[in-house]
N, C-alpha and C positions, 0 to 999 in steps of 0.2 A: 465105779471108780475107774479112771483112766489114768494107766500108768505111761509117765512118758518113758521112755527107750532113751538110754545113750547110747553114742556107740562106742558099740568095743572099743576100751585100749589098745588092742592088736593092730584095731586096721586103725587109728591114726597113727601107730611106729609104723605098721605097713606103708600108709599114702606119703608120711612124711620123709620116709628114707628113699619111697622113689621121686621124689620132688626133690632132695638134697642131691640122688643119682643124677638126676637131668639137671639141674644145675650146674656143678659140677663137670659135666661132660661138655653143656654149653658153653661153661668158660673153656674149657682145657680145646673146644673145637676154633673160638677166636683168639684166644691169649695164647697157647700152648704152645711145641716146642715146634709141630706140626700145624699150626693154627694158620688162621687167614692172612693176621696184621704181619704173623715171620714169612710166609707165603711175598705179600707183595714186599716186605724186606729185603727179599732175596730175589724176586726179581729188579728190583731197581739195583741193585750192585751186581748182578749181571750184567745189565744195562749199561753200566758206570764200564763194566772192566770189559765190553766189546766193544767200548767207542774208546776205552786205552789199547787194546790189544791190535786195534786198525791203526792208531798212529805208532806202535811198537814195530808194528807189520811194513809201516811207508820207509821207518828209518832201515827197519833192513832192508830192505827193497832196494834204497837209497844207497846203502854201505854198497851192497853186492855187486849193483850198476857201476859205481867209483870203483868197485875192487877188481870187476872185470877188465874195465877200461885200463888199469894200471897193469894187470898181469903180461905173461910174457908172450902170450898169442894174441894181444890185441894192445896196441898203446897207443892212447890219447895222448898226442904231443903237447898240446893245447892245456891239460888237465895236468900234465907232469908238471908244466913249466907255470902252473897254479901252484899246486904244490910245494914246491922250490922254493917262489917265492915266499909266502906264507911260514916254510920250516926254517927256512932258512935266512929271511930277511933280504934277500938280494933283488936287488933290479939291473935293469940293459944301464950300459952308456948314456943312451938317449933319454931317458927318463928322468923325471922330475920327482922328487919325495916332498910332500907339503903334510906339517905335522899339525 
């Protein structure tokens, strides 16, 4: 007489709780908080805010060059009488306004 064998109940809760572990870990290492797809999320929005942080960088760069130029140890004549114009609306004698 030949009995066939099942197997244990134990070890298929055993195989199958480590098959739901690795699952499980598999998602939480792609999806997770930590995971791959928030990995390359986060470097594209780094990405995003070094190529803002470089035109954030030129405008002050920009301000500081106008702001030097205006201070009182160095004056651009040229840049004043920009300015002037500009705040204040004024032109020379000689000039022409075409609206």
């Amino acid at each position: 007489m030949t009995l066939r064998k099942r197997p244990a109940f134990g070890a298929l809760m055993y195989f199958s709780c480590i098959f739901m572990l690795g699952l499980y870990f598999t998602f939480a290492a792609v999806q997770g908080d930590f995971g791959v797809f928030k990995r390359a999320q986060v470097d594209a929005e780094a990405d995003t805010l070094a190529v803002e942080l470089a035109e954030v960088q030129a405008q002050v760069d920009t301000m500081e060059n106008l702001t030097q130029r205006l201070s009182d140890k160095y004056l651009d004549l040229d840049l004043l009488d920009t300015q002037a114009r500009d705040v204040l609306g004024m032109i020379r004698a000689d000039e022409i306004v075409i609206r």
